[in-house]
N, C-alpha and C positions, 0 to 999 in steps of 0.2 A: 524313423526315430529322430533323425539328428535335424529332419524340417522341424517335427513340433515341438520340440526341445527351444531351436531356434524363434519358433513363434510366441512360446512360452516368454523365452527368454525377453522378448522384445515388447508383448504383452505388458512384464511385471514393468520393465521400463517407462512405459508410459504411464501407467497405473502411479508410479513413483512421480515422476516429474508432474503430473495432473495435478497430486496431490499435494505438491509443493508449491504450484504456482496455480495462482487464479486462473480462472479462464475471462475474456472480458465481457462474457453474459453475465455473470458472477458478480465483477467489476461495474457491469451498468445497472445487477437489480440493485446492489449494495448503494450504488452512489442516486439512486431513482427515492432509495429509503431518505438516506442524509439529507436528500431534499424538501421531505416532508417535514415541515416543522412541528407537527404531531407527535413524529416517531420515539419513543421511548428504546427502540433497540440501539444498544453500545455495539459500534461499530468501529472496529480498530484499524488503527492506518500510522504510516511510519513519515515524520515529518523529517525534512530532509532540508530546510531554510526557511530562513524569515527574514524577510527583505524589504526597508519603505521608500527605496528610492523606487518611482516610476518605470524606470530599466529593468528593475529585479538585477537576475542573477547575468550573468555576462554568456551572450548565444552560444548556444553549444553546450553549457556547464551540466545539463541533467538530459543532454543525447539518449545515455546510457541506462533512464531511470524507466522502467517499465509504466504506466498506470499513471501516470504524471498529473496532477491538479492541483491549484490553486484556491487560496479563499484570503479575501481581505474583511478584516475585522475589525472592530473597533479603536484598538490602539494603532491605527493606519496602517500596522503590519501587514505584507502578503504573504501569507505562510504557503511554504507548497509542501504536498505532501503526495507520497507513491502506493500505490495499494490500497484497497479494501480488505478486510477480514475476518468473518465473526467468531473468530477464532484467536484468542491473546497469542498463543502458543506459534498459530501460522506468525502472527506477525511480529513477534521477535523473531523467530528463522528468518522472516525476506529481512531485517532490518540487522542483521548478521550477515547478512551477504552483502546489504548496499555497502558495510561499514568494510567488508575486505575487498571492497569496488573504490573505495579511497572517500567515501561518503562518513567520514568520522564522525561529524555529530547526529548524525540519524538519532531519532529515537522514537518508539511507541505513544501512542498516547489512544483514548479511545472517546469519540464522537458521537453525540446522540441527533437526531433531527435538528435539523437546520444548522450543523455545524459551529453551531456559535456556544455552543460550551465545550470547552476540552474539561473529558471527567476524568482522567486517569492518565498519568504520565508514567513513565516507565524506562530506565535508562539504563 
């Protein structure tokens, strides 16, 4: 009794953490979509800087950020951003977490094919 209780237990744990964090099969169909300059699916992701000096951000500064990517756009900005999610809802929770990770300006926004439109901001 107190094995499958324990396996139970350990079970719903991961079932929990799964479902809060991407996996990076998940992370690479999501960002294989964003590639497609086709794709009409809004794809949500938590931008975490925007930077136009050629350096970016100072080494080390996003160690700690899971899913990490970049895009340089038109206004010469490099915005980087963490996560994939087709889910609004996941990605406000990870982007609550980077901001208690000391990531204060985080914020949501949601991506369609080829990256070059942000259609939804979210703060």
């Amino acid at each position: 009794m107190k094995v499958s209780f324990s396996i139970l237990f350990l079970a719903f744990l991961l079932s929990f953490s799964s479902s809060n964090a991407q996996s990076s099969d998940n992370f690479n169909e999501l960002m294989d979509t964003l590639k497609d300059k086709s794709s009409t699916l809004i794809v949500y992701s938590v931008q975490v800087g925007a930077f136009r000096n050629p350096k970016n951000p100072k080494k080390g500064y996003y160690d700690g950020v899971k899913d990490l990517f970049s895009k340089k756009y038109d206004d010469n900005f490099n915005r980087f951003f963490s996560g994939l999610f087709k889910s609004i809802g996941d990605a406000i929770t990870y982007c609550d977490e980077l901001r208690t990770k000391g990531y204060q300006d985080a914020f949501v926004l949601g991506l369609d094919g080829g990256f070059d439109r942000i259609l939804i901001e979210i703060d």
